[in-house]
C-alpha positions as MATLAB code, in Angstrom:
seq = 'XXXXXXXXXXXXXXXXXXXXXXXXXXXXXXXXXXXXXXXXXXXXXXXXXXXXXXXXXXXXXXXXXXXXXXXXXXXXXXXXXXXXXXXXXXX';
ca = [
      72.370  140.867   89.552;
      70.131  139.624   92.194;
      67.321  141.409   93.866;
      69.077  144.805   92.958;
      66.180  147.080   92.529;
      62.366  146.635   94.188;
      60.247  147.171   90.893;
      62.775  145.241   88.349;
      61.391  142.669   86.365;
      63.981  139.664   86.159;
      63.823  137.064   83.021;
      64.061  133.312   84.643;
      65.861  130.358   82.651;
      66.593  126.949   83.907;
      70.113  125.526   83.180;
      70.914  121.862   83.827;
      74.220  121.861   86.021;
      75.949  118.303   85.360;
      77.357  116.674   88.168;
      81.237  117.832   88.865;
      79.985  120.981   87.481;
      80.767  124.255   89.268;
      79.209  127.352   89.234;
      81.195  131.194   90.095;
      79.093  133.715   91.837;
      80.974  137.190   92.049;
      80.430  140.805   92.380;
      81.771  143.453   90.038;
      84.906  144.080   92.026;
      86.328  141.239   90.957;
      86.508  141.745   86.994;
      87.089  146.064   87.638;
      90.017  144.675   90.343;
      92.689  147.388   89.098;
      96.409  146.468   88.377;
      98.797  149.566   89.220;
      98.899  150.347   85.404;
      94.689  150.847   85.442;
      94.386  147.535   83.226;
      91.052  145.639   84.870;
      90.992  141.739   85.535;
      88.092  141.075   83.580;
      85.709  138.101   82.762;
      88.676  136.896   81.014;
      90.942  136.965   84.028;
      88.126  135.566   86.070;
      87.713  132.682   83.300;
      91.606  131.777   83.469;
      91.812  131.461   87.223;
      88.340  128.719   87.343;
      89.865  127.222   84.090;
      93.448  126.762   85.579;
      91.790  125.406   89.182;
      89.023  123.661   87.839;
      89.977  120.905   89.456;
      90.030  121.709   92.794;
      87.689  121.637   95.665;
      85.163  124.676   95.712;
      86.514  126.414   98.474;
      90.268  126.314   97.087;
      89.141  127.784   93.755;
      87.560  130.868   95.558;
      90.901  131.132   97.168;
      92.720  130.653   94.046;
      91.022  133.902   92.544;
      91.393  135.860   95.182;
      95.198  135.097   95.452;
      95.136  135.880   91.559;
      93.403  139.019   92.437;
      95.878  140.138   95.159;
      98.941  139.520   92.776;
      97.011  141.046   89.523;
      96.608  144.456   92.059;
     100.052  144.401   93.221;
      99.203  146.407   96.426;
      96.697  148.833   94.686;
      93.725  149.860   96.828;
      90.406  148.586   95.087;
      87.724  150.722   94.764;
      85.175  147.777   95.184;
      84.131  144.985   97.640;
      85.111  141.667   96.006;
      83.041  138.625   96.438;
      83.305  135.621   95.623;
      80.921  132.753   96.023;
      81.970  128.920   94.269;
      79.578  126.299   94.095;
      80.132  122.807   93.146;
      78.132  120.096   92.389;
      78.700  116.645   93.411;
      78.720  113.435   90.996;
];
């Protein structure tokens, strides 16, 4: 969560990214994206769709996940924005 609420007090850690190393930025409505059945995507969904694409350019993996999103909701409204932000690092 990032600047959610005015008078929060945030912890701060420093985490060394290796080069080819990519991070995934997203908001909630991508792991409580509902299938028609009411099952959510998840952190593990999420996890399987950077895993599978890991290879790929930044961009392409934020497109992978939201394809994997679309087909996971099979038409189903969402009730949430979904955003998705992927970062990589160059070597």
């Amino acid at each position: 969560m990032l600047g959610l609420f005015e008078d929060a007090v945030y912890q701060t850690t420093r985490v060394v990214i290796p080069a080819g190393g990519t991070l995934v930025f997203y908001s909630d409505g991508v792991t409580e994206a509902e299938s028609p059945g009411g099952e959510f995507f998840q952190e593990s969904g999420l996890e399987a769709v950077v895993e599978r694409n890991c290879d790929l350019p930044a961009g392409e993996i934020a497109s992978k996940i939201v394809g994997a999103l679309d087909a996971f909701a099979a038409g189903r409204e969402q009730s949430d924005d979904i955003t998705v932000l992927v970062v990589r690092f160059r070597p």
